[in-house]
C-alpha positions in Angstrom: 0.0 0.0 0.0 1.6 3.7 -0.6 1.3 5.7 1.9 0.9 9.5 2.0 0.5 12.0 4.8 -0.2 16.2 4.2 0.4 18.0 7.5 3.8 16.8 8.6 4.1 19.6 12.0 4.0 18.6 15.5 2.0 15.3 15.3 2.4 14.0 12.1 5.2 14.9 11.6 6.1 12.1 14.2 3.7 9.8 12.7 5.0 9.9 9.9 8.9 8.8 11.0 7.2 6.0 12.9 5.9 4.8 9.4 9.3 5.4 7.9 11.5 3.9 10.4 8.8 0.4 10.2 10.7 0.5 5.9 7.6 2.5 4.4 7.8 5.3 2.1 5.8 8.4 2.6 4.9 11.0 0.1 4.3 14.2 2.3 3.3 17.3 1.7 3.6 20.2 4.8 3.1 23.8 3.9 7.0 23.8 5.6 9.1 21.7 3.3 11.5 21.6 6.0 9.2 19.5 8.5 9.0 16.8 5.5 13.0 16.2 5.3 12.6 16.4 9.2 10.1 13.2 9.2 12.2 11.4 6.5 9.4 11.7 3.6 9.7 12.0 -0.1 8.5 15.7 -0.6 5.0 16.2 -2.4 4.1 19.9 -4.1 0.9 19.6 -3.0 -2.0 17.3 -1.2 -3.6 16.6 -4.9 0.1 15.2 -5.4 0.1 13.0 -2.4 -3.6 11.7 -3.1 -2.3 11.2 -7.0 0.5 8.8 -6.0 -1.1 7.2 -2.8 -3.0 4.3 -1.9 -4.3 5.9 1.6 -3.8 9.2 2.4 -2.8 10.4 6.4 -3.8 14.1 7.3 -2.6 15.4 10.6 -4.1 19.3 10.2 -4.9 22.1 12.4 -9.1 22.5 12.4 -11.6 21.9 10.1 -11.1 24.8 8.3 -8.0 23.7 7.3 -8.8 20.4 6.5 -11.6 21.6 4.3 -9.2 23.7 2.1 -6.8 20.7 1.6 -9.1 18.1 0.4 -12.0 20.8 -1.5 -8.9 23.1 -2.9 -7.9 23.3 -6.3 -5.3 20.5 -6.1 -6.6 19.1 -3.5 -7.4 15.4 -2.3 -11.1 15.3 -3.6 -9.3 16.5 -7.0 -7.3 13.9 -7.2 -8.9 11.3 -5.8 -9.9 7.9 -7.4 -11.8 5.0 -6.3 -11.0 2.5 -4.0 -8.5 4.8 -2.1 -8.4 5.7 1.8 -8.4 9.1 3.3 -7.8 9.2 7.3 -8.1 12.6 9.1 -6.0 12.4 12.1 -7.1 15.9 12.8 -9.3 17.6 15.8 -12.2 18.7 13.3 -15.8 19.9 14.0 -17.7 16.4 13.1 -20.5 18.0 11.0 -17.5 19.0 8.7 -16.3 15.5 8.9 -19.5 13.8 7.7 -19.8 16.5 5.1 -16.4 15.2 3.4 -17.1 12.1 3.9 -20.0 12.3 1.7 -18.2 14.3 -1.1 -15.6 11.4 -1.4 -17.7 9.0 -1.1 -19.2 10.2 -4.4 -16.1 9.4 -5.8 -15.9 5.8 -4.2 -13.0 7.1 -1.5 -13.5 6.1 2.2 -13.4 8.8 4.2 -12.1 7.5 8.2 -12.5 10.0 11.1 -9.5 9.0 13.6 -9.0 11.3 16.2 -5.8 11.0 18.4 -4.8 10.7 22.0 -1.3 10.5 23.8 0.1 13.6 22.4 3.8 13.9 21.3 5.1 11.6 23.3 3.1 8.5 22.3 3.4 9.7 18.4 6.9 9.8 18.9 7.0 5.8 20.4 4.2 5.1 17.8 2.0 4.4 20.7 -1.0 6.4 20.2 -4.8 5.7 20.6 -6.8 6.4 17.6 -10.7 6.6 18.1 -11.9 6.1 14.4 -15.2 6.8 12.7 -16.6 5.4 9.4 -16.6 2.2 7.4 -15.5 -0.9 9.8 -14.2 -3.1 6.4 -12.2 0.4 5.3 -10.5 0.7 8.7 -9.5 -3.0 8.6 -7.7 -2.3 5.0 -6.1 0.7 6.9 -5.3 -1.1 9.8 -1.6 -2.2 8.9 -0.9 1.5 8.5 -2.4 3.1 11.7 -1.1 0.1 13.5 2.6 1.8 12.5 1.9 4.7 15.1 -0.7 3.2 17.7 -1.1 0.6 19.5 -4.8 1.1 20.6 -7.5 1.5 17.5 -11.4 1.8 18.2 -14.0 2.1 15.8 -16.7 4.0 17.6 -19.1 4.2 14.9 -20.4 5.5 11.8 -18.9 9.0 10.3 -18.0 11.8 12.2 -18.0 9.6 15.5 -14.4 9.6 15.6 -14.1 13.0 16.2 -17.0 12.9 18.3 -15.2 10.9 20.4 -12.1 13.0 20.4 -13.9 16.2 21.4 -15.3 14.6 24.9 -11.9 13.0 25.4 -10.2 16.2 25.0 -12.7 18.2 26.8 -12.3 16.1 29.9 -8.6 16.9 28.8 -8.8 20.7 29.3 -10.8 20.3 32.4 -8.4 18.0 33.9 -5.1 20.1 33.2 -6.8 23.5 33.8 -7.8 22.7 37.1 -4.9 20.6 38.4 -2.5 23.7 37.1 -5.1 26.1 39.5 -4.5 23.1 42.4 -0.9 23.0 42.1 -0.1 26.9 41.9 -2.0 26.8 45.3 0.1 24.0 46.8 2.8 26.2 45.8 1.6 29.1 47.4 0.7 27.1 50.5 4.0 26.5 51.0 3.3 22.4 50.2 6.2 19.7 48.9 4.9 19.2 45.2 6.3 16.0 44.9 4.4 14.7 48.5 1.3 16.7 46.6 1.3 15.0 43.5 1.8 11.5 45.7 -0.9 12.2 47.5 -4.0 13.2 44.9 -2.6 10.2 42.6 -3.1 8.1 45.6 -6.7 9.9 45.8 -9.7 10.6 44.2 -7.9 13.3 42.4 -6.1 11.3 40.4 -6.1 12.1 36.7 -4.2 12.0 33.4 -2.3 15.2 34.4 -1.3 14.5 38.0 0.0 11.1 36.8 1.5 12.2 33.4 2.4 16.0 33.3 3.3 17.5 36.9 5.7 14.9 37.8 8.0 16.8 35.3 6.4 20.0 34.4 7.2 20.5 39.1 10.8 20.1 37.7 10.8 22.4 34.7 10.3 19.8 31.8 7.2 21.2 30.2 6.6 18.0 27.7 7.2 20.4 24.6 5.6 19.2 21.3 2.0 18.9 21.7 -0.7 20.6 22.0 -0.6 24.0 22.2 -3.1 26.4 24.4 -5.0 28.2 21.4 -5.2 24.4 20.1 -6.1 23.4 23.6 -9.1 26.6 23.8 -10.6 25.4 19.9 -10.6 22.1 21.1 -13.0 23.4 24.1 -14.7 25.4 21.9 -15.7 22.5 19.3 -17.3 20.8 22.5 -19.7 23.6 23.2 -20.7 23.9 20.0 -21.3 20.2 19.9 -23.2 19.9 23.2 -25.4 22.8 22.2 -26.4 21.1 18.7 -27.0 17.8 20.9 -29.2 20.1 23.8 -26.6 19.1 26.2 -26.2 21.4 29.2 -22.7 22.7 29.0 -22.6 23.1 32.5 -18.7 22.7 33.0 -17.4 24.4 30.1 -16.6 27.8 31.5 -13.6 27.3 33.3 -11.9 26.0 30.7 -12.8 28.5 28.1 -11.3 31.0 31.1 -8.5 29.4 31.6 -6.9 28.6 28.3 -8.3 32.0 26.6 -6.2 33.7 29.7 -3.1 31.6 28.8 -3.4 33.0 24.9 -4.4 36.7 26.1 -1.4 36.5 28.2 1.0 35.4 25.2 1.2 31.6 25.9 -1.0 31.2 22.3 1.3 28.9 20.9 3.7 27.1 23.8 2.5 23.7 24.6 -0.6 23.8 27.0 1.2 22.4 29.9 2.2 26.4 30.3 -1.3 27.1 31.3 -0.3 26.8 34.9 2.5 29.3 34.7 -0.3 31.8 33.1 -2.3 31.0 36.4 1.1 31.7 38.2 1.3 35.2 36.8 -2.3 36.0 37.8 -1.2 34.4 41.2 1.4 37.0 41.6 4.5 35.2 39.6 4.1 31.7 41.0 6.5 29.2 39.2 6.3 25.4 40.6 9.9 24.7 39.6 12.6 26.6 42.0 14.9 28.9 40.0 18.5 27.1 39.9 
């Protein structure tokens, strides 16, 4: 199968080395030519050019936006497409947009797979992601030998556009647990608390969550887990889940606080670090707080 992958930054970038270093070749195509050497692809002009010489076709892109003007553009995938070829949107994208492409290349007798990601750089890096994937169940077995390059855990959750679904309410619970863990640690901080005995304490308790396990056992000592997502990323992310629960009548009860918090870290120029620096934009409201001590 010949593998190609438009959108080579922070994710698949890493995704797409994982497929390379497993003897595949990849034609990519990244609006940075630089991050396409970087991954070890063969370099594409454009995504019509990957989708010409591919049997499945990777995109790793910011929103839906984006991934709307790579497969509708001029030289885009729909373009180029032909039947009986794969396209898989790694990307965090608004579902209704999802569905809508799927039905355009379907037209064209494409499959059109929703797999959203989890395990951010670290796991695409080991090639040990989690994909939760929406569409065709017989299409995501023919992909299967290709995702399996860069994750080890693959769900089909439904029908298209339920991929993404899924991503949004895993990333949501994502931006409540990191928002308020960084508020709960820049007040152990200011209490005067041992981080370390903190962090012991709540993953020993009913506080325990992916960022008290995963992220402030290093961000305490300055490693910040650069690479992934960043905060604007983190806030559009939120954002795509309130307009989802509203379209479903769900009462977006919880949503504020993270809307607050990760628009704060952007107003306050953390936009594009990683999100993991929301708690020092919480330190800076907190009068300068920094969980690491200064060497």
């Amino acid at each position: 199968m010949r593998i190609g992958f438009a959108g080579l930054g922070n994710m698949g970038g890493r995704m797409t080395a994982c497929i390379v270093r497993a003897g595949h070749e990849v034609l990519g195509y990244d609006v940075r030519p630089e991050n396409i050497a970087a991954a070890g692809a063969r370099a594409a002009s454009s995504a019509g050019e990957v989708t010409d010489g591919s049997d499945i076709v990777l995109l790793s892109l910011p929103d839906s936006h984006v991934v709307e003007a790579v497969v509708l553009g001029d030289d885009g995938v729909l373009a180029r497409a032909r039947p009986g070829q794969i396209v898989v949107d790694l990307s965090t994208a608004a579902p209704d947009s999802t569905v809508r492409l799927h039905g355009l290349l379907a037209g064209r007798g494409v499959a059109y797979l929703d797999a959203g990601i989890s395990g951010g750089a670290a796991a695409a890096e080991k090639g040990t992601l989690t994909l939760m994937v929406g569409g065709e169940a017989d299409r995501l077995d023919e992909a299967r030998p290709v995702l399996e390059l860069f994750a080890t855990n693959i769900f089909h959750c439904g029908a298209s556009g339920a991929g993404h679904t899924v991503k949004l309410l895993n990333n949501f619970l994502n931006a409540i647990a990191l928002s308020a863990t960084a508020e709960v640690m820049v007040a152990g901080k200011k209490a005067g608390l041992d981080l370390e005995v903190l962090l012991a304490v709540l993953n020993a308790s009913s506080g325990v969550n992916f960022a008290t396990l995963n992220r402030f056992p290093r961000i305490i000592h300055g490693d910040y887990l650069e690479g992934g997502l960043t905060n604007s990323l983190m806030l559009k992310d939120v954002n795509l889940y309130v307009e989802l629960a509203a379209r479903l009548g769900v009462a977006g009860l919880n949503a504020a606080g993270p809307v607050a918090t990760f628009g704060m870290a952007r107003a306050l120029g953390y936009a594009d670090r990683i999100s993991n620096t929301v708690v020092d934009a919480i330190g800076d409201l907190s009068g300068g707080v920094r969980l690491q001590e200064k060497p």
